[in-house]
C-alpha positions in Angstrom: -190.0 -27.8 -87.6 -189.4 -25.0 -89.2 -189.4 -25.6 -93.6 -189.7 -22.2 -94.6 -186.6 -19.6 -96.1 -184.5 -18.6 -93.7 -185.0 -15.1 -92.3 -181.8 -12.5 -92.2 -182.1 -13.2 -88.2 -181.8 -16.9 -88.4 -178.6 -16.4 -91.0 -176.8 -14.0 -88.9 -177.3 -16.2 -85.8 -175.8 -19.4 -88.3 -172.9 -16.8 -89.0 -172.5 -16.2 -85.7 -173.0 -19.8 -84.5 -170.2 -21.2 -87.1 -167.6 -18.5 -85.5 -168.3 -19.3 -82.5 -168.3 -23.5 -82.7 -165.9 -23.9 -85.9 -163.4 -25.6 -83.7 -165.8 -28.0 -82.7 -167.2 -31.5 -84.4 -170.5 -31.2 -83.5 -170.9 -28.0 -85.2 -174.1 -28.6 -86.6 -175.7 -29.7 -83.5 -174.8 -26.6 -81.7 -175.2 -24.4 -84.9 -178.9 -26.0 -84.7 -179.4 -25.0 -81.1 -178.0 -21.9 -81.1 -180.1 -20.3 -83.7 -183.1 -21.9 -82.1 -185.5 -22.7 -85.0 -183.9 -25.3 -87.5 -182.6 -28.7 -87.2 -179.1 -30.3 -87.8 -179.6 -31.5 -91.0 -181.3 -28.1 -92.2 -177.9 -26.3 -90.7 -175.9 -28.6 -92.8 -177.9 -27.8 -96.0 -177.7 -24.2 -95.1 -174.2 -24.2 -94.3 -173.4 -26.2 -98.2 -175.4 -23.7 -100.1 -174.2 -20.8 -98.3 -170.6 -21.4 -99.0 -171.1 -22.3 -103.0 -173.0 -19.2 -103.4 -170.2 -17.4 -101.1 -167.4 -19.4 -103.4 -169.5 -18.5 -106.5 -169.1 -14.6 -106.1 -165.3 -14.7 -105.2 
């Protein structure tokens, strides 16, 4: 798998992803297959520091 940064296209497809499974409990999973190229549990670590950096700048 994939252990590198993520790339603008793989964060805008996360964005995208979390809009468009939010309502759902496996958002990870489907977060993970919709941007193709990272796993569950690298979605779930993407998605923690995303939102303290976003929280961090309000």
């Amino acid at each position: 798998q994939n252990q590198s940064q993520w790339t603008k296209e793989e964060h805008d497809r996360f964005l995208q992803a979390l809009k468009k499974y939010l309502p759902s409990g496996a958002l990870a999973k489907k977060v993970s297959e919709f941007v193709g190229t990272r796993t569950p549990l690298q979605v779930r670590s993407h998605a923690q520091k995303y939102f303290l950096r976003l929280n961090k700048n309000r």
